[in-house]
N, C-alpha and C positions, 0 to 999 in steps of 0.2 A: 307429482312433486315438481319444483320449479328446477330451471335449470339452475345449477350456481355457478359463477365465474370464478376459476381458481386467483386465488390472490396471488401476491408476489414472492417469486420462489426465493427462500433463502438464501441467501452468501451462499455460495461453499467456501471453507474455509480452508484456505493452502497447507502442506506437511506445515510442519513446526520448525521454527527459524534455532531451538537448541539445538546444540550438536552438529551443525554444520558448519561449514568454516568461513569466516566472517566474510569474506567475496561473494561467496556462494549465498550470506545472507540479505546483503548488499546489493548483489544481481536480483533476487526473488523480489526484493522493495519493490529498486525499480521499475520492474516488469508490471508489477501489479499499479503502481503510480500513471504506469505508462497507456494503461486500459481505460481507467477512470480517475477522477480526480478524487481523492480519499481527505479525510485529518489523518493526523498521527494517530490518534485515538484508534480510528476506524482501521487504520493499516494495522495497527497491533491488533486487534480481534479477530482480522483473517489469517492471523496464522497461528496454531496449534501453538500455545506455550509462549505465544509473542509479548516480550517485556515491553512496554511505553518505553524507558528510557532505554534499552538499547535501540528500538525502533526508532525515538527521537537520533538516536547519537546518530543512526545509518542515514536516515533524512538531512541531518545537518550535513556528514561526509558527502552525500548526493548534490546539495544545494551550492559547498564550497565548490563542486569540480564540476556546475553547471549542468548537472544531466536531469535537475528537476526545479522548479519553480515554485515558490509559496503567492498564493491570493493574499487579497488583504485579510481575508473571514478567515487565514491559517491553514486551509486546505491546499493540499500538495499536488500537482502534476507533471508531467514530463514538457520538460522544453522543446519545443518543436526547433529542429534543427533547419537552418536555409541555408544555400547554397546558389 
């Protein structure tokens, strides 16, 4: 038998952003924008129960207070901060 190369491990996908309290949802965006660069799309499928539009609404709140950055192609990242 040949060997096979494992393919690419799935997402894990983070708790689920209901029921937490919207800072606490807001922090978890972040976090996760701040690893890799995501769409809104993409950000809502990693989390358990994750809405598009509140996940949009939390991205747009990130974007107004500068803590993350949209491409042209829509995908979101975290601002690299200089000093």
């Amino acid at each position: 038998m040949g060997s096979r190369k494992p393919g690419p491990q799935p997402r894990q996908r983070q708790s689920g952003l209901p029921g937490q309290p919207t800072f606490s949802q807001i922090g978890a965006i972040k976090r996760l924008v701040g690893s890799e660069v995501l769409s809104p799309d993409e950000v809502a499928r990693r989390f358990t129960g994750g809405r598009l539009d509140i996940v949009r609404r939390h991205l747009d709140i990130l974007l107004v207070m500068g803590e993350v950055q949209q491409n042209p192609d829509g995908a979101i990242k975290a601002r690299r901060r200089t000093m």
